[in-house]
C-alpha positions as CSV (number, residue, x, y, z in Angstrom):
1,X,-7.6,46.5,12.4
2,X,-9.5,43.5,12.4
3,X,-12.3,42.9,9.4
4,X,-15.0,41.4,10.8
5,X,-17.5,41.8,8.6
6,X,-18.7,38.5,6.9
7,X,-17.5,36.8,3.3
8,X,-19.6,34.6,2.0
9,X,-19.2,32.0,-0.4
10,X,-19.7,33.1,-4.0
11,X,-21.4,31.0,-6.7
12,X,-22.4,31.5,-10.6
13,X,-26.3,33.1,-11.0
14,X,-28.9,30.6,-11.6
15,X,-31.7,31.7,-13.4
16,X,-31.0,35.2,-12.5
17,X,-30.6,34.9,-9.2
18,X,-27.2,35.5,-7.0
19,X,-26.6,32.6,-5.2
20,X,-24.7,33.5,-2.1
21,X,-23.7,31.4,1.4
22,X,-22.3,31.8,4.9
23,X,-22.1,29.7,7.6
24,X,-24.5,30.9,9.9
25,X,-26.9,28.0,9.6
26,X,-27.3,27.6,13.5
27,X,-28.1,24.3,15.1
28,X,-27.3,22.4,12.1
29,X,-25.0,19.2,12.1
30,X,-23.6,17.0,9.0
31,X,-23.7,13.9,10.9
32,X,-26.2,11.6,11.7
33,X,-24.3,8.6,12.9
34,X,-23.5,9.8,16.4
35,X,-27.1,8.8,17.2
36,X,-26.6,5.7,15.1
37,X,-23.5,4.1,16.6
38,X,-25.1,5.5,19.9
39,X,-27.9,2.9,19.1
40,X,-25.7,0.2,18.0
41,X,-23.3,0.6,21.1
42,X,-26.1,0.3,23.5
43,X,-27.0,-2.8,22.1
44,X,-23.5,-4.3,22.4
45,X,-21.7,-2.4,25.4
46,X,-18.6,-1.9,23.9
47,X,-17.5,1.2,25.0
48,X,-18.4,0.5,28.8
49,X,-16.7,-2.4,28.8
50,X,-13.8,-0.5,27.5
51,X,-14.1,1.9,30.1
52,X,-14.0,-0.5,32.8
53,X,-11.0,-1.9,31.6
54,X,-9.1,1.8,32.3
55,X,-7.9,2.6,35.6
56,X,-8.7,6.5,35.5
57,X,-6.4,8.0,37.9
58,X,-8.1,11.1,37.2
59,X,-9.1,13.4,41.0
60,X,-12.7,13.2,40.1
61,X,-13.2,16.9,41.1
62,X,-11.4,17.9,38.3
63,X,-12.9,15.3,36.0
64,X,-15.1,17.9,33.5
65,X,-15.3,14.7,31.3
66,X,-16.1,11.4,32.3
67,X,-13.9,8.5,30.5
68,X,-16.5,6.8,28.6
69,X,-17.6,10.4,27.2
70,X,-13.9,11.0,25.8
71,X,-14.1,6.8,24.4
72,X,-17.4,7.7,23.3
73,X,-16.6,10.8,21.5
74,X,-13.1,9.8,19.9
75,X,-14.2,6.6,18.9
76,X,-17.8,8.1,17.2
77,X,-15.8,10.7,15.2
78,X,-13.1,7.9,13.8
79,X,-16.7,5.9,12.9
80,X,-17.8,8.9,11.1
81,X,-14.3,9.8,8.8
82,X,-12.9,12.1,11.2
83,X,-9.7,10.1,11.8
84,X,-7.5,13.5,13.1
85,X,-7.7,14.0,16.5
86,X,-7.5,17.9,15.8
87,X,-11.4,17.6,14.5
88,X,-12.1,17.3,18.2
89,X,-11.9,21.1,18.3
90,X,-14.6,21.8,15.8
91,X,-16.7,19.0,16.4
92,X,-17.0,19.4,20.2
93,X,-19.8,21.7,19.9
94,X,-21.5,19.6,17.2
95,X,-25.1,19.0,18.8
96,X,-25.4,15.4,17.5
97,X,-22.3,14.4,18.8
98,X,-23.4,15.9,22.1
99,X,-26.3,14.3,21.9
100,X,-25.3,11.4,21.1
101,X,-23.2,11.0,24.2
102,X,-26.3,11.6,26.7
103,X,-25.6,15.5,26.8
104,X,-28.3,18.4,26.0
105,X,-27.6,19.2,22.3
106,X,-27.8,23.1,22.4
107,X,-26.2,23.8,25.9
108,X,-23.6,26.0,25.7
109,X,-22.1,25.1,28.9
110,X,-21.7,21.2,28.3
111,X,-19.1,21.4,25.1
112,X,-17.3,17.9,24.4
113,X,-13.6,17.2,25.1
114,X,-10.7,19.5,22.8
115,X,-8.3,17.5,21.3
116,X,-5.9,18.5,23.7
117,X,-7.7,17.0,26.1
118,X,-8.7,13.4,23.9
119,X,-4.9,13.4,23.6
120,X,-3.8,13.5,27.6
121,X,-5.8,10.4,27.6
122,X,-4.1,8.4,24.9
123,X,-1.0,9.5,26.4
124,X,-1.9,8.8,30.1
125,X,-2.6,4.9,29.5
126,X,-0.3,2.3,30.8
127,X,0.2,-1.4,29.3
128,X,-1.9,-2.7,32.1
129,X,-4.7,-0.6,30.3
130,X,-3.8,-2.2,26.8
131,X,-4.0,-5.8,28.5
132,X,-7.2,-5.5,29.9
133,X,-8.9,-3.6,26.7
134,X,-7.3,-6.1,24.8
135,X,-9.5,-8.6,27.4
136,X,-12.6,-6.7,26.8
137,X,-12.5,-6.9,23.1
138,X,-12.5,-10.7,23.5
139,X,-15.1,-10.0,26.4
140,X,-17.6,-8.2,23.3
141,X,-16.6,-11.1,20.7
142,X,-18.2,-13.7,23.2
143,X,-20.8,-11.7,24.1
144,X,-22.0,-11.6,20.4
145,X,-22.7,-15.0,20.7
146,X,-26.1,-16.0,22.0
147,X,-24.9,-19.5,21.9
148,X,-21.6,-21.2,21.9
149,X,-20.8,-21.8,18.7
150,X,-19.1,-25.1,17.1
151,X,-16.5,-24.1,15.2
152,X,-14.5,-20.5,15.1
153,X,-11.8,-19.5,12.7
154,X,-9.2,-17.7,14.2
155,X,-7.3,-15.4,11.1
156,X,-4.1,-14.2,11.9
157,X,-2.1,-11.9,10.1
158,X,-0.1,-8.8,10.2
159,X,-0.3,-5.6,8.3
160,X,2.3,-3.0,7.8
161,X,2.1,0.1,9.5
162,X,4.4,3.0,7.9
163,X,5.9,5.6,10.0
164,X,6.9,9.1,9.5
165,X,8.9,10.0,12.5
166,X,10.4,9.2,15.9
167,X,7.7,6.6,17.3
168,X,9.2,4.4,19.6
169,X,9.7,0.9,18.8
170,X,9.3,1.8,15.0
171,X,12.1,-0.2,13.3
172,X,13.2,-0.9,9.6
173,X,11.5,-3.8,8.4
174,X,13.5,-5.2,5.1
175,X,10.2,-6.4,3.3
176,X,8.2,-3.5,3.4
177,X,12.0,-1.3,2.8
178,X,11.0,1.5,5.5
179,X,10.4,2.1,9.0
180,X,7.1,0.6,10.3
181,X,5.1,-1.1,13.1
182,X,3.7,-4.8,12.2
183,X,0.6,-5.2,14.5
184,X,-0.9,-8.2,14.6
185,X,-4.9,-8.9,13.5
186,X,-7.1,-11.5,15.2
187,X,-10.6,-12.0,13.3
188,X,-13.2,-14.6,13.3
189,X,-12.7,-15.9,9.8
190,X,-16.4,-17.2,9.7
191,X,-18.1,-13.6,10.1
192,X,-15.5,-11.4,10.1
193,X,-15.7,-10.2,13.8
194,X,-12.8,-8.5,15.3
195,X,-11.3,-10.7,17.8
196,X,-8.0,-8.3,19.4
197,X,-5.3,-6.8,17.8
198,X,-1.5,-6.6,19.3
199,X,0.7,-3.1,17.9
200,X,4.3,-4.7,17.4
201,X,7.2,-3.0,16.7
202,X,8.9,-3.4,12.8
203,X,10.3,-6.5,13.1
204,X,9.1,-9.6,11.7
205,X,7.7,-12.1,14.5
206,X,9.1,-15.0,15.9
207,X,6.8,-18.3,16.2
208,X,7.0,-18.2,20.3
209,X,6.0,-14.6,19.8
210,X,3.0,-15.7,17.7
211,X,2.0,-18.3,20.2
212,X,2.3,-16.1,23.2
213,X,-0.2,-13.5,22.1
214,X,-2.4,-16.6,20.6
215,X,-2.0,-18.9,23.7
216,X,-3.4,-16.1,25.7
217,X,-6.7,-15.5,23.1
218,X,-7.2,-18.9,23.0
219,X,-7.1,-19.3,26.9
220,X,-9.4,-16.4,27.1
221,X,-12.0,-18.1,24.7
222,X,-11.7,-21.3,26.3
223,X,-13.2,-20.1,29.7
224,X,-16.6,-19.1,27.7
225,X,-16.4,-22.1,25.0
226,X,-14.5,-25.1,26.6
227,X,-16.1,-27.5,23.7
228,X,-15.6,-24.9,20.9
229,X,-13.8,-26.3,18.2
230,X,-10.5,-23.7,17.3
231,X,-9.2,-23.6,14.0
232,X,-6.0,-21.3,13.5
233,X,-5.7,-20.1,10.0
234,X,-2.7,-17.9,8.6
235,X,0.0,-17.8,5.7
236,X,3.7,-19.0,5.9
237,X,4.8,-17.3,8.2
238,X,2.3,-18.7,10.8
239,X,3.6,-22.6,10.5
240,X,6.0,-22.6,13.4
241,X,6.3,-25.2,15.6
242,X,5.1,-23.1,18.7
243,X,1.8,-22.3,17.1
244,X,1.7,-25.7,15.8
245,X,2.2,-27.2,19.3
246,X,-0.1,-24.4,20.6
247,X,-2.8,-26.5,18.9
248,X,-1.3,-30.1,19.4
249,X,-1.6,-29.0,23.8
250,X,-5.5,-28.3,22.8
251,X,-7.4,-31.2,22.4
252,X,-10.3,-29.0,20.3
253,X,-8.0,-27.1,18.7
254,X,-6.6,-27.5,14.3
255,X,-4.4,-25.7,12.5
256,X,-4.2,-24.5,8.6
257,X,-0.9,-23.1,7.8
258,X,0.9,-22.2,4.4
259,X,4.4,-23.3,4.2
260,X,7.6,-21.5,2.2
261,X,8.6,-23.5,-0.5
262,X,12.0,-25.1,-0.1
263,X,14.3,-27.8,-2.3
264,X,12.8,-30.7,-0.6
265,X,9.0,-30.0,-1.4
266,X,10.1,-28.4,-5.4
267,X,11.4,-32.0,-5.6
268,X,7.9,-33.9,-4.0
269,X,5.7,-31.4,-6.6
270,X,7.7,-32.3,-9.5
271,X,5.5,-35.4,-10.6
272,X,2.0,-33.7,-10.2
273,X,3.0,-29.9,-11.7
274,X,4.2,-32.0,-14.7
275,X,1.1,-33.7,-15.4
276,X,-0.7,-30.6,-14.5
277,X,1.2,-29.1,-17.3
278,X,0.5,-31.8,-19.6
279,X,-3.3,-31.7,-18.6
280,X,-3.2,-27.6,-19.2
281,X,-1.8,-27.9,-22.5
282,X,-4.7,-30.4,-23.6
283,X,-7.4,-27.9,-22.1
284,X,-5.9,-25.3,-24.1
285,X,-5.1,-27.5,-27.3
286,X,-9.1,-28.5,-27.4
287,X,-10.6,-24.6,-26.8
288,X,-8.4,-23.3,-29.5
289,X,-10.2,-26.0,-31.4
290,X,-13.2,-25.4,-30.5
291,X,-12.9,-21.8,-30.4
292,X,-13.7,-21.5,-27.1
293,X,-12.1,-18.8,-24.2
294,X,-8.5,-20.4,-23.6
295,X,-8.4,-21.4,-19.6
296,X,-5.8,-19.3,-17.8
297,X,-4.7,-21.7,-15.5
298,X,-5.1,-25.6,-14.3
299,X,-5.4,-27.1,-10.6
300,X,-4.7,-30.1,-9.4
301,X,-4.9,-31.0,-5.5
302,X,-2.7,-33.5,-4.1
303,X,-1.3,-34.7,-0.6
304,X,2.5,-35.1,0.0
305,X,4.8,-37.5,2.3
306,X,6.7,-34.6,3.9
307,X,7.3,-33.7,7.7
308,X,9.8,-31.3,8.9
309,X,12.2,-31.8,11.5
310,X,11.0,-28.7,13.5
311,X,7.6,-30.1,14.1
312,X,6.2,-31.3,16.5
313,X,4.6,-34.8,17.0
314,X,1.3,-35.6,15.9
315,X,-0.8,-36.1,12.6
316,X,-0.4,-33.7,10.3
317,X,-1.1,-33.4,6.5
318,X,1.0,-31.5,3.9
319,X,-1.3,-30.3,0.5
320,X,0.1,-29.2,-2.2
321,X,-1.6,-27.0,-4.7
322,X,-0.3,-27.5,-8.0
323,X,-1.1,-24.6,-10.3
324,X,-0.1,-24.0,-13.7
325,X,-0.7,-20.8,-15.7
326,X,0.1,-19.2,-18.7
327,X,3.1,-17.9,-17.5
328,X,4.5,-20.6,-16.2
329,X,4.2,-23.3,-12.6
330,X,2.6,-21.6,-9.5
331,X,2.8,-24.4,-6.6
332,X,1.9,-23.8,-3.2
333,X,2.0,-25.6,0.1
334,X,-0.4,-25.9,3.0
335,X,0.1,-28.1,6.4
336,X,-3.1,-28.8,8.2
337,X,-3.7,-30.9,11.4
338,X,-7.4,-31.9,10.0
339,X,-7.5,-35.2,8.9
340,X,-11.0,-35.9,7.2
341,X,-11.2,-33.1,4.3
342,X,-10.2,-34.1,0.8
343,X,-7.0,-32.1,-0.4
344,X,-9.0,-29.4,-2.7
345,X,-11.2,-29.0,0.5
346,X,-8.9,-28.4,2.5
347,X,-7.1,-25.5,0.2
348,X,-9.6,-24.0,-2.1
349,X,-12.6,-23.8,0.6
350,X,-10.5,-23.8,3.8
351,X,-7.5,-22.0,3.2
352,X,-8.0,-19.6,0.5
353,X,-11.1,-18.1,2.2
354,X,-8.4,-16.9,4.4
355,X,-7.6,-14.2,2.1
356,X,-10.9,-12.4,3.1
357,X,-8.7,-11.3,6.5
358,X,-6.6,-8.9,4.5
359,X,-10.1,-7.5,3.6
360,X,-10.7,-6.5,7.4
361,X,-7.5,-5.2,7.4
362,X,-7.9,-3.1,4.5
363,X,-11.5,-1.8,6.0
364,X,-9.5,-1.2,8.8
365,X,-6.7,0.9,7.4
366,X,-8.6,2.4,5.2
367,X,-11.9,3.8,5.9
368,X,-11.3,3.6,9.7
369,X,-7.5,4.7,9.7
370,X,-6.1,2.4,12.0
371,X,-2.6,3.2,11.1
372,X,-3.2,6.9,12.2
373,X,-0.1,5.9,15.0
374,X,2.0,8.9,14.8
375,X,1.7,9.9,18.6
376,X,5.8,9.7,19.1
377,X,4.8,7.1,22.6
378,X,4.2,3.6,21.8
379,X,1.4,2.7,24.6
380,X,-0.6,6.0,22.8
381,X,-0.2,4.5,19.5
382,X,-1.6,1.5,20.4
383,X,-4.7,3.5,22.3
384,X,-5.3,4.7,18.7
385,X,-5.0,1.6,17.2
386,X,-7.7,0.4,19.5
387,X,-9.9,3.1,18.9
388,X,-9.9,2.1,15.3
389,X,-10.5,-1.7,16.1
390,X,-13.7,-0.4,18.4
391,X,-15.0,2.0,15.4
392,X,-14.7,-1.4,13.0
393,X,-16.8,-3.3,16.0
394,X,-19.7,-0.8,15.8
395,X,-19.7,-0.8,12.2
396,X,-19.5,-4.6,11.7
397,X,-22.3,-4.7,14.4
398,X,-24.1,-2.4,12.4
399,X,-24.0,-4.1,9.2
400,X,-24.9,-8.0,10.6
401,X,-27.3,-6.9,13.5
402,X,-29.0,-3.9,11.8
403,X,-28.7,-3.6,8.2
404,X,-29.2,-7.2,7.5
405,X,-31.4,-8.3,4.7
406,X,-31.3,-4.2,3.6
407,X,-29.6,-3.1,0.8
408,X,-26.4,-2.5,3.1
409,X,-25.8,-5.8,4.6
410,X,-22.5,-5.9,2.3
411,X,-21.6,-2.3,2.5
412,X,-18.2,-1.0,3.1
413,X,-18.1,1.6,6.4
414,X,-17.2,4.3,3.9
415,X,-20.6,3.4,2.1
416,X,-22.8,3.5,5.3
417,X,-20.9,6.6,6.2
418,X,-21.6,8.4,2.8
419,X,-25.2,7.1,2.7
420,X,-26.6,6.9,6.4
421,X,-24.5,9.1,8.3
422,X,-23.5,12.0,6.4
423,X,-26.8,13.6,6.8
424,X,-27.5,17.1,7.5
425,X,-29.8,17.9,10.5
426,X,-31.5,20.5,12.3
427,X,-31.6,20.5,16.0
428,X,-34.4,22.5,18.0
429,X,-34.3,22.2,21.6
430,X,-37.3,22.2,23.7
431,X,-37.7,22.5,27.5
432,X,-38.9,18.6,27.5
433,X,-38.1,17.3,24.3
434,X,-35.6,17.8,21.6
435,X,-36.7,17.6,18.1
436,X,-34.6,16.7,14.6
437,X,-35.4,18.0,11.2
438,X,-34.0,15.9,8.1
439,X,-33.9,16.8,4.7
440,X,-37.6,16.2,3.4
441,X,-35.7,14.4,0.3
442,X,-33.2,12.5,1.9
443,X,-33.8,9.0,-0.8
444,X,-33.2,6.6,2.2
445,X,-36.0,7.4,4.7
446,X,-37.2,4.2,5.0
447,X,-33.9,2.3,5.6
448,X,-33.5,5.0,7.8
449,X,-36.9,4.4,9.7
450,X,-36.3,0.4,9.7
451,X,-32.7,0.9,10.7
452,X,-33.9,3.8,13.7
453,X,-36.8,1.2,15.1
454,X,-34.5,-1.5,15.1
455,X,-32.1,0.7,17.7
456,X,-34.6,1.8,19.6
457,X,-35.0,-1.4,21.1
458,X,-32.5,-1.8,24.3
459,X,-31.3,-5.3,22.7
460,X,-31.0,-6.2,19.1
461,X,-33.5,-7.9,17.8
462,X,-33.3,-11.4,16.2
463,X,-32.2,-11.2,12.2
């Protein structure tokens, strides 16, 4: 025999009272930011153009949900924390969710997709698909231009992506000692937009790999930008001669590469780490004197005579940084096809601001769980994967276009998700209108007001 009466949650007495709840609040929702990104994706037109790019082979009288609904919905809840697919089931009667994809909040007949039904379409995608999304992500970078800009950073790196079970094309990688995928991450190095992103399989990438996937980014930009000036940025396992001749064919294009140390260049950095020694010992001879805070380290900045065989013609520069700490020598190499910058330009402002991609990544992986790929398919791992990468676009464009100069501009997603879209609301649905209640003490009304009347508008406006 079923119990159906209800059990509500018990709490301590305060003040003498019994302090009792249930959950039947009603029209109530704990999220905010479906009409927020809603806003922000109006503005930008990601998700359509992300829908176009689909071929839905869907008979349309049996379509209950239209494919930029299902885009929409999935890539809203991932914005908002809810990174399981499975939250589909509970949320698909949320009304701001509803709402927030042009359907009547309180309608009992116009529910959102199940996850059953979110996961048919991750699993019904082909690699056609994946090209052309991959095409409209570029598309969306270009469009957040208003005018072509000079000079774009193009940060390339991959990330590890651990798996747990029998996806395809997941293979052991012997850096990161378990089964993984390595996709590959293009951003803007400049403002940190997300360029595209490619979902490898486990093994490390080859240079004509590398260049394939950038040949066809940089072909892409090139049609908008055809005087653009291109600068590839990555770490040591970028400077190959493919991607290094990628640049040489482009007449507007540079390159800034680390390079592996080997025996040849330990021999070249010999002279200046030596006198970068001497020169840390004397820093560190005159603050114990002084009493002053003992420096940690000393850099000096030089250029070496060094080409490698496997390059390819044309001028290049090889920098060394030459680094000496407490514990001991820390040199490091970087070869760059820019001729004019002075050697501790071209590594301390150019190269090491190339760190800040693994900062994406993390934002990416972490509050946006881009590494969710444990579909056992590898085109529906790399569907979630872009969902992810669209969820990072609408909170990136969120944070520059509408948050500037607030007290957000920096924020982490997680941070505008605790603070603007975790917010409880109450939905009352008129015949004409449909009206929101908000907690009368929410602390951030007016960012919430200035960020509101900033969506409202059909275009951002200028910042």
């Amino acid at each position: 025999m079923i119990d159906s009466t209800p059990n509500p949650l018990r709490f301590p007495p305060v003040s003498g009272l019994s302090v009792r709840a249930e959950f039947d609040g009603g029209a109530l929702s704990s999220d905010f930011g479906p009409l927020l990104l809603q806003g922000v994706d109006r503005q930008t037109g990601l998700i359509h153009r992300l829908a176009n790019a689909i071929h839905d082979t869907r008979h349309t009288s049996y379509v209950a949900h239209p494919l930029r609904d299902l885009l929409a919905q999935r890539i809203y809840q991932i914005a908002c924390g809810y990174e399981d697919g499975n939250d589909a089931n509970h949320l698909r009667s949320d009304p701001l969710f509803k709402l927030s994809v042009g359907r009547r909040p309180l309608d009992e007949d116009n529910h959102l997709a199940s996850a059953a039904t979110l996961s048919r379409l991750e699993n019904a995608l082909t690699s056609r698909d994946i090209y052309r999304m991959a095409q409209a992500f570029i598309d969306g970078f270009v469009s957040s231009y208003q005018t072509p800009p000079e000079v774009i950073v193009l940060d390339m790196d991959h990330s590890e992506d651990r798996t747990h079970g029998q996806q395809a094309f997941s293979f052991y990688n012997h850096h990161y000692r378990h089964h993984c995928y390595l996709p590959l991450f293009v951003f803007e190095g400049i403002t940190g937009r997300f360029i595209t992103a490619v979902l490898r399989n486990g093994k490390t990438p080859t240079g004509a790999e590398n260049a394939m996937i950038m040949k066809r980014v940089m072909r892409q930009l090139r049609r908008h930008w055809p005087d653009t000036r291109f600068i590839l940025r990555g770490d040591g396992h970028f400077s190959s001669p493919e991607l290094m001749q990628l640049c040489q064919d482009d007449a507007h294009s540079d390159f800034i590469f680390g390079v592996a140390n080997n025996q040849v260049l330990k021999r070249l950095a010999a002279p200046h780490l030596k006198q970068t020694a001497h020169s840390h010992q004397i820093r560190c001879a005159n603050a114990r004197r002084t009493d002053q805070t003992v420096p940690v380290h000393t850099r000096t900045y030089h250029e070496l005579d060094y080409r490698a065989a496997s390059w390819p013609e044309g001028d290049m520069r090889l920098i060394l940084k030459a680094e000496v700490m407490m514990l001991g020598e820390n040199p490091r190499f970087v070869v760059t096809s820019l001729t004019e910058p002075a050697p501790a330009c071209i590594y301390r402002d150019l190269y090491a601001a190339r760190g800040q991609d693994e900062n994406y990544i993390k934002v990416m992986k972490l509050d946006l769980a881009s590494d969710r790929t444990s579909c056992s398919g590898f085109i529906a791992n790399h569907v979630r994967l872009y969902m992810a990468c669209a969820a990072y676009v609408l909170h990136h464009s969120l944070r520059t276009e509408v948050l500037c100069h607030t007290e957000l501009e920096k924020a982490q997603p997680m941070t505008v998700i605790l603070k603007l879209f975790k917010l409880a609301v109450r939905v009352v649905q008129y015949k004409d209108r449909v009206k929101l209640h908000l907690p009368s003490h929410y602390p951030l009304q007016s960012l919430m007001k200035q960020v509101t009347e900033r969506l409202f508008l059909p275009k951002p406006a200028p910042t």
